[in-house]
C-alpha positions as a Markdown table, in Angstrom:
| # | Residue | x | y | z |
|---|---|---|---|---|
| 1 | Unk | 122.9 | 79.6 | 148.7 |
| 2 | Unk | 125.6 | 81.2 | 146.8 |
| 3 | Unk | 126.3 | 84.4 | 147.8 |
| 4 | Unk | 126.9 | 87.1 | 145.2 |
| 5 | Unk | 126.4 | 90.7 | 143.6 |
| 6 | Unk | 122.5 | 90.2 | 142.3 |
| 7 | Unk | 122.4 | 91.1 | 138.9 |
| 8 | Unk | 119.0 | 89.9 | 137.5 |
| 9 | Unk | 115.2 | 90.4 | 138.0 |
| 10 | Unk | 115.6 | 86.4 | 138.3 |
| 11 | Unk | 118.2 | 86.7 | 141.2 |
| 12 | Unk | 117.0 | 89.3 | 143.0 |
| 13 | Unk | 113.7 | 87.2 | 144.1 |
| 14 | Unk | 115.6 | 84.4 | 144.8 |
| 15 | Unk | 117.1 | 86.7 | 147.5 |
| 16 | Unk | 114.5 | 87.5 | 148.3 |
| 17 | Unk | 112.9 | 84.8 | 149.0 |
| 18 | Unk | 116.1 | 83.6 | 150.5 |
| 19 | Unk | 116.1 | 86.0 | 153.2 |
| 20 | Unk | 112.7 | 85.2 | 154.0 |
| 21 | Unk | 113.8 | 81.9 | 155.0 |
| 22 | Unk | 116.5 | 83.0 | 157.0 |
| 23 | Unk | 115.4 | 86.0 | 158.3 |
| 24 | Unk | 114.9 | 85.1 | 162.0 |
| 25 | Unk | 118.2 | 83.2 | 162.0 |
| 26 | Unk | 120.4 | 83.6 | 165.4 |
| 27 | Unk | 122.8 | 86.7 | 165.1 |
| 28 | Unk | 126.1 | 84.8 | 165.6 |
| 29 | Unk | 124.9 | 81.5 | 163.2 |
| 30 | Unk | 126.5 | 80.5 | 159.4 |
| 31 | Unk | 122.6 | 81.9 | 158.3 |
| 32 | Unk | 122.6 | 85.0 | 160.3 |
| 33 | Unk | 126.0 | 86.1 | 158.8 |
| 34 | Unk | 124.1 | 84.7 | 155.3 |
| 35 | Unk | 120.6 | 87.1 | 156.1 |
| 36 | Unk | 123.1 | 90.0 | 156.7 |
| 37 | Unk | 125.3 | 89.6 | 153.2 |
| 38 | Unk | 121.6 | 89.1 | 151.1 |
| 39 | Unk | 120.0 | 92.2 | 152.8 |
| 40 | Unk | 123.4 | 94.7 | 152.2 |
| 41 | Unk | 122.9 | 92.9 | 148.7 |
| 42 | Unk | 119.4 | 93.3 | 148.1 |
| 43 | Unk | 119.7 | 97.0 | 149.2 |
| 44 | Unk | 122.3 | 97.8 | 146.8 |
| 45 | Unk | 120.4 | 96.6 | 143.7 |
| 46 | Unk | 116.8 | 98.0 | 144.9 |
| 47 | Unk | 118.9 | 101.6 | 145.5 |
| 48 | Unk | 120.0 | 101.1 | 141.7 |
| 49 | Unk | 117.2 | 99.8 | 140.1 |
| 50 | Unk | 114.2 | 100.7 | 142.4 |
| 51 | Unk | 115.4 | 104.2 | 143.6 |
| 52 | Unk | 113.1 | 106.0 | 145.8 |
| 53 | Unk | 112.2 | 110.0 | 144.9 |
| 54 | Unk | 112.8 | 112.3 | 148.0 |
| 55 | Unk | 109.1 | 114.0 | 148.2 |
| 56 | Unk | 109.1 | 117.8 | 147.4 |
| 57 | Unk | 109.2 | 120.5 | 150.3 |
| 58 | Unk | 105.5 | 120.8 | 149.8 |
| 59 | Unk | 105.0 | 116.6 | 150.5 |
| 60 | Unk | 107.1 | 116.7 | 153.4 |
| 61 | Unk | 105.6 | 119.4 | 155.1 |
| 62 | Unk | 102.5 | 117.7 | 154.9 |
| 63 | Unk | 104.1 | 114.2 | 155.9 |
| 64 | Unk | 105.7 | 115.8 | 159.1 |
| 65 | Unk | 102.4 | 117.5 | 160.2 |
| 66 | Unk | 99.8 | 114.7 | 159.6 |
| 67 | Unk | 103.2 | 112.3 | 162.0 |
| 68 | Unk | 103.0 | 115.4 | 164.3 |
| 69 | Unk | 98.9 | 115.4 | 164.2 |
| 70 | Unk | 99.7 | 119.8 | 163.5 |
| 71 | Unk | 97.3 | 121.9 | 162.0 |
| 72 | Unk | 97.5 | 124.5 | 159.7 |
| 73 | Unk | 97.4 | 127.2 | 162.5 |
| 74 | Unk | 100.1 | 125.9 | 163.8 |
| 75 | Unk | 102.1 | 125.6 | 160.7 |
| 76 | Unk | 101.5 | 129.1 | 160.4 |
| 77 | Unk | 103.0 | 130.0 | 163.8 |
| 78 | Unk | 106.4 | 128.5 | 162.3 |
| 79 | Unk | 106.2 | 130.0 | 158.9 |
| 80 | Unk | 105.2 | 133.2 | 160.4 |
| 81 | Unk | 101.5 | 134.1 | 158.6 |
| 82 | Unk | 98.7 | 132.3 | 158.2 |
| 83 | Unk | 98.3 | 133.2 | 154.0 |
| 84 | Unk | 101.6 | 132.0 | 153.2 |
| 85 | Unk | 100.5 | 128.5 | 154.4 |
| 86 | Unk | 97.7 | 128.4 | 151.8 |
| 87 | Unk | 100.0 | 130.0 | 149.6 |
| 88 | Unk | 102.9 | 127.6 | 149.6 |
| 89 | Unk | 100.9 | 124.6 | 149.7 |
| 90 | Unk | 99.2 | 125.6 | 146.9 |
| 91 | Unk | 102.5 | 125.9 | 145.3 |
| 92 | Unk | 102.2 | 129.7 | 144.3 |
| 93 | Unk | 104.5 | 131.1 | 146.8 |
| 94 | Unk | 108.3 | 129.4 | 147.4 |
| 95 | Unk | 109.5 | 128.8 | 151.0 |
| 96 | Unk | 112.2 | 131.0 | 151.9 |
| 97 | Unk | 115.6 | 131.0 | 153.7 |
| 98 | Unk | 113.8 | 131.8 | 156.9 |
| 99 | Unk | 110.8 | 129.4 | 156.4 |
| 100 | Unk | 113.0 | 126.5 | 155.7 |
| 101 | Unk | 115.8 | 127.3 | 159.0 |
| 102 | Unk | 112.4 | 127.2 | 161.2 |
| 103 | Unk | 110.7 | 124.1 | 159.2 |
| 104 | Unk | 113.9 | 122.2 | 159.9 |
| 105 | Unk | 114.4 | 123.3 | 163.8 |
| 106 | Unk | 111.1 | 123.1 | 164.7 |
| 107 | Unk | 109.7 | 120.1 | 162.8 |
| 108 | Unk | 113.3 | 118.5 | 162.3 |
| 109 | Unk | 112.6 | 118.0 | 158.6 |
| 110 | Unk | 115.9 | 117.6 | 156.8 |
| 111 | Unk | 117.1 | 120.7 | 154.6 |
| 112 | Unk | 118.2 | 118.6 | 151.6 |
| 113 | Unk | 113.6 | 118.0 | 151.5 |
| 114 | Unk | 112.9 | 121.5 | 152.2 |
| 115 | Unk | 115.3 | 122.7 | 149.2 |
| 116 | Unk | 114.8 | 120.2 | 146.9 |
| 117 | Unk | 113.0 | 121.7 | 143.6 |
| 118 | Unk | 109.2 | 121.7 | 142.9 |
């Protein structure tokens, strides 16, 4: 296959389906160094034309806790009261400077979700 910038619907599945075939191709062969160009390629064109939305603070939260199997309770004991949980996640109350420095040391969500609009 040629190799170059995929431009096209129509080029981007034959990509695709290029890297399919070659995917489990030995590191150090002609097809490995092939499956390597096609996937930085393929990953440039999905980031323009398939970009993928950061979640809100709210949506992360929730991700992290339901990946750390936490409960509410213990959301609370990082956000400091029980009510603001219910509060925030029903979107009526904003997360503040403190809440978000404790979100992101204790649950190692990144700031750039927790500040994110929503």
């Amino acid at each position: 296959m040629e190799i170059k910038v995929i431009k096209t619907e129509e080029e981007y599945t034959k990509a695709l389906k290029r890297l399919e075939e070659i995917f489990h191709a030995p590191i150090d062969s002609v097809e490995g160094d092939e499956a390597d160009l096609l996937s930085i390629l393929i990953e440039k064109y999905e980031n323009e034309f398939y970009p993928i939305e950061a979640p809100d603070p709210i949506e992360a939260i929730k991700f992290r806790m339901e990946q750390m199997d936490m409960t509410k309770k213990e959301l609370a004991e990082i956000i400091g009261y029980k009510s603001r949980v219910s509060e925030i996640f029903s979107r009526k109350r904003k997360l503040t400077l403190k809440m978000i420095r404790n979100l992101h040391d204790k649950m190692k969500i990144p700031y750039e979700s927790l500040i994110a609009n929503y």
